[in-house]
C-alpha positions in Angstrom: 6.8 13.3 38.6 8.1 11.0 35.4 9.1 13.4 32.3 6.7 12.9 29.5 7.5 14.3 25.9 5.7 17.0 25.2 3.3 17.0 21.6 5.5 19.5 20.1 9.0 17.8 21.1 7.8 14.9 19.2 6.7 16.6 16.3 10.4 18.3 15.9 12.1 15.0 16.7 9.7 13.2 13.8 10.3 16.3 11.2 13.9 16.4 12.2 14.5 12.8 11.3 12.4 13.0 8.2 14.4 16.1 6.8 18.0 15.1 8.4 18.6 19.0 8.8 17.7 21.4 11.5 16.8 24.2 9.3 14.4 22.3 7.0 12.9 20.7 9.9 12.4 24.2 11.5 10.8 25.5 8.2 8.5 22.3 8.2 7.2 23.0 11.9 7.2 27.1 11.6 9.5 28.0 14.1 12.9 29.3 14.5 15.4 26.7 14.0 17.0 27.7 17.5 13.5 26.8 19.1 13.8 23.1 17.1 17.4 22.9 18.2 17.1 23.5 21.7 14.2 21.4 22.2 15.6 18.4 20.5 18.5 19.0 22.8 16.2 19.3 25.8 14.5 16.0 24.7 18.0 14.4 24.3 18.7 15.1 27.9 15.1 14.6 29.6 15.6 11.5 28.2 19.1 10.7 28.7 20.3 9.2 25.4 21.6 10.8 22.1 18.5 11.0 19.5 20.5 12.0 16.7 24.3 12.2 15.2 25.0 15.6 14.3 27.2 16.1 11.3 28.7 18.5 8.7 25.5 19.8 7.6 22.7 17.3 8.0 22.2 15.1 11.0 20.9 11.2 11.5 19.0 9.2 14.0 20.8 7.6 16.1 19.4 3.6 16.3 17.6 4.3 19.4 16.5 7.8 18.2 15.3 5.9 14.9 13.3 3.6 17.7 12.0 6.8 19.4 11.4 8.2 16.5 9.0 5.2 15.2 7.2 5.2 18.3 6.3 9.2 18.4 4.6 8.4 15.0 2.5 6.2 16.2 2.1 8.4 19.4 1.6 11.5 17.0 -0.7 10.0 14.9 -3.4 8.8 17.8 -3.1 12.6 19.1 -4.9 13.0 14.8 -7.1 10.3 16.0 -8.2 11.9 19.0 -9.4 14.9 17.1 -10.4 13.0 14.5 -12.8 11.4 16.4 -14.0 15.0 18.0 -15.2 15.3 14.4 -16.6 12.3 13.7 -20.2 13.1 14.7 -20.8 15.5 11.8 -20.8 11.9 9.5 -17.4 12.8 7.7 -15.4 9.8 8.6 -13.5 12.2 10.9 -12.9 14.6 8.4 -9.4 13.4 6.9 -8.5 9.6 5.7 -4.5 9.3 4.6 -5.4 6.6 2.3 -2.1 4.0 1.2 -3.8 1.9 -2.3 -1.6 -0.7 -4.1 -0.6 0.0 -7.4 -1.9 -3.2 -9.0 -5.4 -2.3 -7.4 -6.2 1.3 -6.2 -5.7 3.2 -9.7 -8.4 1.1 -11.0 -10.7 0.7 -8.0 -10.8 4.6 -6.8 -12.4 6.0 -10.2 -15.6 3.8 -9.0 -15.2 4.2 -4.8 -14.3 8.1 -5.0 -17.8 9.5 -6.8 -20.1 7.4 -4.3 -17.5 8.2 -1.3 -17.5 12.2 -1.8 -21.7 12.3 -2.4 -21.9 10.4 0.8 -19.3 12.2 2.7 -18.8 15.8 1.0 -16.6 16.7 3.8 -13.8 14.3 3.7 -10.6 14.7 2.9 -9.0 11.8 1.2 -4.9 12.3 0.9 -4.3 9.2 -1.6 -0.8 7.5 -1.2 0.5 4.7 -3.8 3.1 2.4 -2.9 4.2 -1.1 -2.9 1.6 -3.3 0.1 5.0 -4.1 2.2 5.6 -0.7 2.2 1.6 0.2 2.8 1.7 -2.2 5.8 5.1 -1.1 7.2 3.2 2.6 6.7 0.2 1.8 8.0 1.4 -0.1 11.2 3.8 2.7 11.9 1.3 5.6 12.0 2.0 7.0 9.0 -1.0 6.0 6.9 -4.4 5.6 8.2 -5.8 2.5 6.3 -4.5 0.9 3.3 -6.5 -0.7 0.3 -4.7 -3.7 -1.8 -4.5 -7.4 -1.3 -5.0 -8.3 2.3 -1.9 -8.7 4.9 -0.7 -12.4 4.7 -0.3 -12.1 8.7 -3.3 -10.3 10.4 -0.3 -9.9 13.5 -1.3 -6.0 13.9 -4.0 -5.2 11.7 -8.2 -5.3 11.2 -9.2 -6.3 7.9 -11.9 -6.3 6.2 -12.1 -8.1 2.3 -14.1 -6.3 -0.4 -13.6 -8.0 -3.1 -11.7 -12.4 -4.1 -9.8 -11.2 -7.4 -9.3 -13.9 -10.1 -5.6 -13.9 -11.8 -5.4 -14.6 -15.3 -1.9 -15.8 -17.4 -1.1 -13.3 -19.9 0.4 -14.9 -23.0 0.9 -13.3 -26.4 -1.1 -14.4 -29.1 1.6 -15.7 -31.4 2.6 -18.0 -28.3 2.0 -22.0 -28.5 -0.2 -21.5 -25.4 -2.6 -18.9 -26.8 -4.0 -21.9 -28.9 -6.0 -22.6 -25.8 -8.0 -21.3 -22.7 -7.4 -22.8 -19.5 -4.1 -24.9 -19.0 -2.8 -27.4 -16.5 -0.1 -26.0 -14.1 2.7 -28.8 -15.8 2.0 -26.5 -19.3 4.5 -23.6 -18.2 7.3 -26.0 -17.6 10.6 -23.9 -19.2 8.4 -20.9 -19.8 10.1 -17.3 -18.8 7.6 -15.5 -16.0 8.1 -11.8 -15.7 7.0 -9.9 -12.5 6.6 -7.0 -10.7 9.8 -6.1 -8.2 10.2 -7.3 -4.8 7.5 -5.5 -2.3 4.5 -6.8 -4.6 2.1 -9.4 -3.4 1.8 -10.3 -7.0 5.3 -11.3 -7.3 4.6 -13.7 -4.4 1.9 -15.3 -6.8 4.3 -15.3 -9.7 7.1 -17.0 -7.8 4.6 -19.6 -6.5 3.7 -20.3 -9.5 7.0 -20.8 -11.0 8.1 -23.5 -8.1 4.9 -25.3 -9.0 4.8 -25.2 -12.6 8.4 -25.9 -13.4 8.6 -22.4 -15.1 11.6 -19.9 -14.7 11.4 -16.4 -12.9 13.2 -13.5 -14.9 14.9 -12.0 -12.3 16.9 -10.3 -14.4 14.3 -7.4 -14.8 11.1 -6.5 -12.6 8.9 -4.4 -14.0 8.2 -1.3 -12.0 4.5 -1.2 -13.6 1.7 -3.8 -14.6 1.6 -1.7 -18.0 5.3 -2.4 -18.4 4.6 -5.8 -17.9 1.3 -6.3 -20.4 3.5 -4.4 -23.1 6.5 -6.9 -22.5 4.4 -9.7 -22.7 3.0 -8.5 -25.8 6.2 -8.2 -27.4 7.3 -12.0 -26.4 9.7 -11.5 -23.7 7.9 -13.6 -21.6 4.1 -14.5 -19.8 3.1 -13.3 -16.6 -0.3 -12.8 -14.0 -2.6 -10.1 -14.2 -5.4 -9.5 -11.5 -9.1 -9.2 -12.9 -9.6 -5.4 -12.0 -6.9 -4.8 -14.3 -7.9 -7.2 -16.8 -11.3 -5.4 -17.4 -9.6 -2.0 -17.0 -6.8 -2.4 -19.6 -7.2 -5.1 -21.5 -9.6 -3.6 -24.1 -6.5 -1.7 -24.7 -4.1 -5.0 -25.8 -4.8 -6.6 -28.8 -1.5 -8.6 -28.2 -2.2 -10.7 -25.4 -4.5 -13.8 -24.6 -5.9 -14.5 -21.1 -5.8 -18.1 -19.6 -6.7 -19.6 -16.3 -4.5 -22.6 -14.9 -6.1 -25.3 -13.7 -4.9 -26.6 -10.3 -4.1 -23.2 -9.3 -5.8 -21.4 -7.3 -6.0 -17.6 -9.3 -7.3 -15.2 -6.4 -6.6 -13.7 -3.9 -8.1 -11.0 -1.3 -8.8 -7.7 -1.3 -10.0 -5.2 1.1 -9.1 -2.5 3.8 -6.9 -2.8 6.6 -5.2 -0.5 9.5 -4.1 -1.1 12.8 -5.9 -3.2 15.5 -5.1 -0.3 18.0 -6.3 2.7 16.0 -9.3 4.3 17.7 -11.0 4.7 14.6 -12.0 1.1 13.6 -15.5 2.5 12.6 -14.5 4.8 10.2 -12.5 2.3 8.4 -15.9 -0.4 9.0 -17.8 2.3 7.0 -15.4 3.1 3.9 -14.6 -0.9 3.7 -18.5 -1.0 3.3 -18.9 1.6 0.7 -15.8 -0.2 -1.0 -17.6 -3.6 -0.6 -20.8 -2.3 -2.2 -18.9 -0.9 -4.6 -17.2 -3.9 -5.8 -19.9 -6.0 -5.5 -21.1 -4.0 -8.3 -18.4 -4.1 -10.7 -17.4 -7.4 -10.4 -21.1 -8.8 -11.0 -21.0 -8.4 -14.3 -18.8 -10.9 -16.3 -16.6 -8.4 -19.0 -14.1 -11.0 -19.4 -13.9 -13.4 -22.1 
């Protein structure tokens, strides 16, 4: 009969390569760190490869145990699936959600989803996680987050989606800028003009840098900004223009007095929003359901026009 990992082999393996030691991974899974050292071990030899490089005090996969290792993720996290589907008849969206958002979007979209979301599903356990959408997507494909929420995947390779929302994209300038005379510009105006952007990771900086090849305007590579605050209070201060998407726009900008918001003609200042998760995750209609709530939700805010 073929060996088959065991559920609790995996988990050591997974902890073990997310710690790099044997006696925090131990700690992490409860048990004795000669249980997690023999069964790694055992594993290593069922298998017939070396999963990790033991060293002075910590340990590393090695590039087929990083392979394994990404693939008992994925394994692990359908076993959640499984019994999150057990659950899902008692309308709680399977009781748990690990949600990944994208900074430029989730912080100011969950204060309106989360009230509606816990009336309708009191139950639920949401475990939030922010981080760049490259990251999201690599996170999301690999097991490790559930669903993510930001701007849609370029390359549906892998993934469900489901919009909620077409956000415009304003150009920030400041207010003491020769461009702030006006409200919508051509794309030819920001010839020579510095662009500031959020680091590498960020779909926004995609935008940014598209701009900048058809506009004739510069990208200041020398600094990203790690924040869209950072960016509306460097703009404000002249160091340079940059994009800022409308959710944003109507959640901060009655903040900035600094600033003046322009559209570009013959540039197309959207782009998609919504859910997504993997195409092979069992739980496609829980996902269906929160994208809905998320759709109705954003239906709502963006119907009235707070943007001048």
């Amino acid at each position: 009969m073929p060996f088959r990992p065991s559920h609790r082999q995996l988990e050591y393996l997974v902890t073990l390569g997310e710690t790099g030691h044997f006696g925090e991974a131990a700690k992490r899974c409860n048990v004795s760190q000669p249980t997690l050292s023999v069964q790694v071990a055992l594993l290593e030899k069922q298998l017939g490869v070396t999963l990790m490089d033991r060293m002075p005090g910590h340990v590393v996969p090695t590039p087929v145990g990083a392979e394994i290792i990404k693939a008992a993720k994925v394994i692990l996290n359908g076993l959640d699936e499984v019994r999150a589907l057990a659950t899902g008849s008692k309308g709680n969206l399977g009781g748990a959600i690990r949600l990944g958002v994208a900074p430029s979007f989730g912080p100011y979209f969950l204060p309106y989803l989360l009230p509606p979301l816990h009336r309708q599903y009191p139950e639920l356990k949401l475990y939030i996680r922010e981080d760049r959408p490259r990251q999201l997507e690599k996170a999301v494909l690999q097991g490790e987050t559930d669903c993510g929420l930001g701007p849609l995947p370029s390359v549906d390779d892998g993934f469900v989606s489901q919009q909620i929302c077409r956000e415009r994209i304003f150009l920030g300038v400041p207010k003491a800028h020769r461009l702030a005379a006006f409200d919508s510009i051509p794309t030819e105006g920001l010839k020579g003009e510095r662009l500031l952007t959020l680091g590498a990771g960020h779909r926004l900086m995609d935008e940014v840098r598209r701009l900048a090849d058809v506009s004739g305007a510069t990208l200041a590579e020398e600094y990203e900004g790690s924040s869209l605050d950072a960016i509306r209070q460097m703009v404000s201060i002249e160091m340079g223009l940059s994009l800022f998407p409308e959710l944003y726009v109507r959640s901060e900008f009655g903040k900035e007095d600094g600033i003046k918001l322009l559209t570009i003609e013959g540039w197309q200042g959207v782009r998609d929003i919504g859910f997504f998760w993997r195409q092979s995750s069992a739980r496609g209609n829980h996902f269906e359901a929160l994208a809905g709530l998320g759709r109705a939700v954003a239906d709502r805010i963006f119907s009235s026009d707070q943007i001048k």
